[in-house]
C-alpha positions in Angstrom: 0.0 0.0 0.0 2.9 2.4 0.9 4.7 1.5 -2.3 1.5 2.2 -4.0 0.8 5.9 -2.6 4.5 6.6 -3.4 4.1 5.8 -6.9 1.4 7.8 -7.4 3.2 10.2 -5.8 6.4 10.4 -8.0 4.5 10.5 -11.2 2.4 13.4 -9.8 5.6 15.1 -9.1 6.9 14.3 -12.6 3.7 15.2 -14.6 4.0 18.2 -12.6 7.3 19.5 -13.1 7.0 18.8 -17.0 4.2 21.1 -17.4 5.7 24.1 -15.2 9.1 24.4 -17.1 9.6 25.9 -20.7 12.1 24.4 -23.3 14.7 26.8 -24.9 12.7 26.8 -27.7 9.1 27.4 -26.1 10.6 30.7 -24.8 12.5 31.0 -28.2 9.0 31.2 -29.5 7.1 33.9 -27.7 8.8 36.4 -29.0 6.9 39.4 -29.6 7.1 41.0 -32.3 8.9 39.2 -34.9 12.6 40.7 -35.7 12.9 44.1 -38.3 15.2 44.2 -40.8 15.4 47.7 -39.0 16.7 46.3 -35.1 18.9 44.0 -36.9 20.6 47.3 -38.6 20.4 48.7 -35.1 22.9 45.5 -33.8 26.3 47.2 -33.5 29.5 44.6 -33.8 30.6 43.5 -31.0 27.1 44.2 -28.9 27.0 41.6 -26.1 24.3 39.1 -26.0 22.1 41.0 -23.5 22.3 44.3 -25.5 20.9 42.2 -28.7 18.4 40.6 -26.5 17.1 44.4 -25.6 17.1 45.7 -29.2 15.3 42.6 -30.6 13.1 42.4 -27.5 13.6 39.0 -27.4 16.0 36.0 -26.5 17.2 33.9 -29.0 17.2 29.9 -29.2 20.7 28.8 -28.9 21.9 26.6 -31.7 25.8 25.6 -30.7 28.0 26.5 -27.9 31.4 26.4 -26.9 33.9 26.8 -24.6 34.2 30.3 -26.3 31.5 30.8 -28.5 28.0 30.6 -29.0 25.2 30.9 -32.0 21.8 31.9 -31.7 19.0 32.0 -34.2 16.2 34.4 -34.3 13.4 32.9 -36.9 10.1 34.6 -37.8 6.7 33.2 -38.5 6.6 33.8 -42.4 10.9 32.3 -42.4 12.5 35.0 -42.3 15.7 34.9 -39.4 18.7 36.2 -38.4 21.7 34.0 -36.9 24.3 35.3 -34.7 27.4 34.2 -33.5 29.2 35.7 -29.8 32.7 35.1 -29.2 34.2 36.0 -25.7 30.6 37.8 -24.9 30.6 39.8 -28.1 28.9 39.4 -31.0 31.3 38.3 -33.8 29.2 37.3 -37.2 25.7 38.2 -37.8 23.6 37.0 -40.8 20.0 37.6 -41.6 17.7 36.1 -44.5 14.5 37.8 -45.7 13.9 40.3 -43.1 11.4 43.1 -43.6 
């Protein structure tokens, strides 16, 4: 009976704690509003990660990282994004496709 009442216990907890946290990508995806052709033009080189965050208004989903380095991709509804790459904190290589 015990073992019974903790099982049902652990997989309340479970089921729980899977619908209370967001993946990357969730939060990735409320972004609002999409990403301008006009902030991206606004991104000076070697902007920091937070400063890109607060002219897009949004956080990126990250797509590789490394010990000194990481990429992040912004992507729109209609397929238009922008991909940027941060190397010791700064922003190193950005690249946009079809942004309005």
């Amino acid at each position: 009976m015990k073992n019974s009442v903790r099982t049902i216990l652990v997989i309340f907890v479970l089921l729980l704690a899977g619908c209370c946290f967001k993946t990357e990508q969730e939060i990735a995806n409320e972004k609002i509003p999409d990403l301008t052709l006009a902030e991206y033009e606004r991104i000076p080189n070697a902007a920091t990660y937070d400063e890109v965050v607060k002219i897009i208004g949004s956080h990126g989903m990250k797509t590789s990282e490394t010990l000194y380095s990481a990429s992040y991709s912004w992507e729109n509804p209609d397929g238009s994004f922008s991909r940027m790459t941060f190397f010791n904190g700064k922003l190193r290589d950005k690249y946009q496709q079809r942004l309005k």
